[in-house]
C-alpha angles and dihedrals in degrees: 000000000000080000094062089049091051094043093049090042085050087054094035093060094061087053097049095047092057094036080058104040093048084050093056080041091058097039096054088043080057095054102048080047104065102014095065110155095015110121121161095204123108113194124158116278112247112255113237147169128219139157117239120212094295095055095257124140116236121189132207078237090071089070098058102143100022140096112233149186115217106192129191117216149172105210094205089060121080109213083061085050087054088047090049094048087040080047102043088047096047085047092054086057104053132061110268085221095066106028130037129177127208131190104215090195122209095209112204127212107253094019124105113282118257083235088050089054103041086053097055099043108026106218117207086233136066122243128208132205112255120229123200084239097057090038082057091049095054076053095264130284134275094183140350120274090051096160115193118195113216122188131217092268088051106245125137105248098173153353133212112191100200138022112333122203122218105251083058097060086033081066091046115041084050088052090056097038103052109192 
């Protein structure tokens, strides 16, 4: 009898190690669910320089002080078009001292041009021209909108890969500004 015990408890050991190993499977699979863009890391935003639609150079360095929302875009896509109205919106509610956006623009071959667009519809924000080597600095990109939040001591706080609503940035803007 103390043979049957051993033999069931020698068959039940390789059950219980992948039932539990499908369960830690599944809870990591659920964070990353329903955690998307919440990373809990904070590492120095890479500087850059880029020209914006007029041909002038804007650096990282002209947002010393502010917290800011560098946000890549296609301007032929439309969930970037939705970012850059959600964006546009956020930035008309809050005070231009503190807080700053950029459109860092992938510009494709064949698509409308970011200056095109900036002429026809105006944005409140200026957008810049990417470049593959300040795309590799962020870390690269996985889809457009990819939003990163950057606060006044320029350090990368957060990224949302996707549309991201407004109450979203609200949270997390406040997180990085504290009053």
């Amino acid at each position: 009898m103390n043979t049957k015990l051993n033999t069931r408890a020698v068959r039940l050991a390789p059950s219980l190690l992948i039932g539990l190993l499908a369960s830690l499977v599944a809870l990591v699979l659920l964070n990353r669910a329903f955690g998307q863009g919440d990373h809990f890391w904070v590492r120095h935003a890479p500087d850059f320089a880029l020209k914006n639609t007029d041909g002038d150079v804007v650096k990282l360095d002209d947002f010393t002080g502010k917290t800011l929302a560098v946000c890549f875009i296609v301007t032929s896509d439309k969930p970037s078009l939705r970012q850059i109205a959600i964006l546009s919106d956020w930035l008309k509610e809050h005070d231009p001292k503190k807080f700053a956006v950029l459109g860092l623009s992938i510009e494709q071959w064949g698509s409308q041009t970011t200056k095109a667009y900036v002429d026809q519809d105006h944005p409140s924000f200026p957008f810049l021209i990417a470049d593959y080597e300040t795309i590799r600095a962020f870390g690269g990109l996985t889809a457009v909108p990819t939003t990163f939040v950057i606060d006044k001591d320029q350090n990368i706080i957060q990224q949302y890969v996707g549309v991201t609503k407004k109450e979203v940035l609200d949270a997390t803007f406040a997180a990085a500004s504290p009053q």
